[in-house]
C-alpha positions in Angstrom: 103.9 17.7 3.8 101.3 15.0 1.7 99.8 13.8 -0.8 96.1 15.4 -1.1 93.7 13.3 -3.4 90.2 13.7 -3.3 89.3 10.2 -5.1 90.8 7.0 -6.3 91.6 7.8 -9.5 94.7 10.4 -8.9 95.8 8.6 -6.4 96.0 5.2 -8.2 97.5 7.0 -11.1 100.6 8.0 -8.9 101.2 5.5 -6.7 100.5 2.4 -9.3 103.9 1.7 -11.0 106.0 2.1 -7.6 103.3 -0.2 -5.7 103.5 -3.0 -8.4 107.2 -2.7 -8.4 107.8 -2.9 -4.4 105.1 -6.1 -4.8 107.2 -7.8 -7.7 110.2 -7.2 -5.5 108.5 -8.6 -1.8 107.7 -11.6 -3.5 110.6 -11.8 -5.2 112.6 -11.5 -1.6 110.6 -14.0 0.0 110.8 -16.3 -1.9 114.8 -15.4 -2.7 115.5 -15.4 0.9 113.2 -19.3 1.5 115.6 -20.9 -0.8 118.9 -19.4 -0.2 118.6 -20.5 3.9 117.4 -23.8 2.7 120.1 -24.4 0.1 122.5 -23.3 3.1 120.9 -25.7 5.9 120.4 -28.3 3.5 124.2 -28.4 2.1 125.9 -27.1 5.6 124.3 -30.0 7.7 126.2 -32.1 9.6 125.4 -36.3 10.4 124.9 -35.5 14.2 122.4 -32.7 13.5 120.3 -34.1 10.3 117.1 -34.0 12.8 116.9 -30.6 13.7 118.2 -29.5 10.1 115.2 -31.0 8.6 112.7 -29.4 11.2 114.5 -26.0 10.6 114.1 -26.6 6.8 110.5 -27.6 7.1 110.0 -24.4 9.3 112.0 -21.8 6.6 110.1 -23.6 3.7 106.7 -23.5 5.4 106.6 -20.1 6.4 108.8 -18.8 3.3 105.9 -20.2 1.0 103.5 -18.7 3.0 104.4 -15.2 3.0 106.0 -15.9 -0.8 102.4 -16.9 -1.9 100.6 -14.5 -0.3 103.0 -11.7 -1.9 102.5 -13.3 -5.4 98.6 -13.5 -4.9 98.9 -9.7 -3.8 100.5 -8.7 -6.4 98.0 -10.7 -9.0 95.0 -8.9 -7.5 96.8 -5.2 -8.3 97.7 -6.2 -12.2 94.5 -8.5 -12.3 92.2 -5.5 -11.3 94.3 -1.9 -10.9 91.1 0.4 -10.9 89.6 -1.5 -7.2 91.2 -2.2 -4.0 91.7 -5.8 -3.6 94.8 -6.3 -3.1 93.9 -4.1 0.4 92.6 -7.6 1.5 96.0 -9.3 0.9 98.2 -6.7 2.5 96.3 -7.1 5.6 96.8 -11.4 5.6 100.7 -10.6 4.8 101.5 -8.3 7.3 99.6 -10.7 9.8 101.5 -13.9 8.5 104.8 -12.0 8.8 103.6 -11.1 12.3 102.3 -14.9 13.0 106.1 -15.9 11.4 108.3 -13.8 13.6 106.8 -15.1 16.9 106.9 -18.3 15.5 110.6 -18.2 15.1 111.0 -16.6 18.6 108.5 -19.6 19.8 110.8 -22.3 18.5 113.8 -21.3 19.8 113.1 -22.7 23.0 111.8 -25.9 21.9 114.6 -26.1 19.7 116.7 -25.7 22.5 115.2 -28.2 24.8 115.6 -30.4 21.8 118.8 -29.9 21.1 119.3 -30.9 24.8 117.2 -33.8 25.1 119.4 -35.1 22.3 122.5 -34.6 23.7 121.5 -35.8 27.3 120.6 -39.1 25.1 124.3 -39.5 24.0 125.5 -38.8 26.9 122.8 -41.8 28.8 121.1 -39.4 31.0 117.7 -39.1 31.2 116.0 -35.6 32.3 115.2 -37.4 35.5 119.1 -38.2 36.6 120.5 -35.4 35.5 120.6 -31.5 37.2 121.7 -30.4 34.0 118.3 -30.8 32.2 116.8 -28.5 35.3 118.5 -25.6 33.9 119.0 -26.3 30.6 116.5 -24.0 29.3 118.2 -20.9 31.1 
């Protein structure tokens, strides 16, 4: 069971109000969701792990403005202009920079990982050379 429009015109007459509303509210999460886990890395951080704090707030901010700006400009383009389908051309770019984020964050967890090692084999004055624990590290 469907919808069955013919044109444009129905159709954009039902579905505009709870499209612009679930825009409002996508931009509204991303951006929400960017600064709560910065506000939480940036006061949770601890002196030993200040580095790799500020490259996972760089990370959350850069790709939480991303996806926050390209919600806001979608949502523009559907108020700006209701009766054509640009905002079509935005939907596309977020679901690819969502797409783009998530392997992103699956990409740096292993070089946050080796990081994280390399740093503590420092304190410990090992290098990745004298040390069998930096072989299988990244296990």
């Amino acid at each position: 069971m469907g919808f069955h429009y013919s044109t444009w015109e129905p159709f954009k007459d039902h579905i505009y109000l709870p499209l612009t509303v679930s825009m409002g509210l996508a931009a509204l999460e991303d951006t929400l969701m960017a600064l709560v886990l910065a506000y939480y890395l940036h006061d949770k951080r601890a002196q030993g792990s200040m580095q790799m704090v500020t490259r996972l707030l760089a990370y959350i901010i850069g790709t939480g403005a991303l996806t926050s700006l390209i919600a806001i400009m979608e949502l523009v383009a559907i108020l700006a202009s209701p009766n054509t389908l640009l905002f079509l051309s935005f939907v596309l770019i977020y679901a690819k920079i969502y797409t783009n984020s998530a392997l992103l964050s699956l990409n740096l967890r292993q070089y946050h990982r080796n990081v994280l090692h390399e740093v503590v084999l420092s304190d410990r004055g090992m290098t990745p050379n004298n040390s069998t624990t930096w072989m299988t590290a990244s296990c």
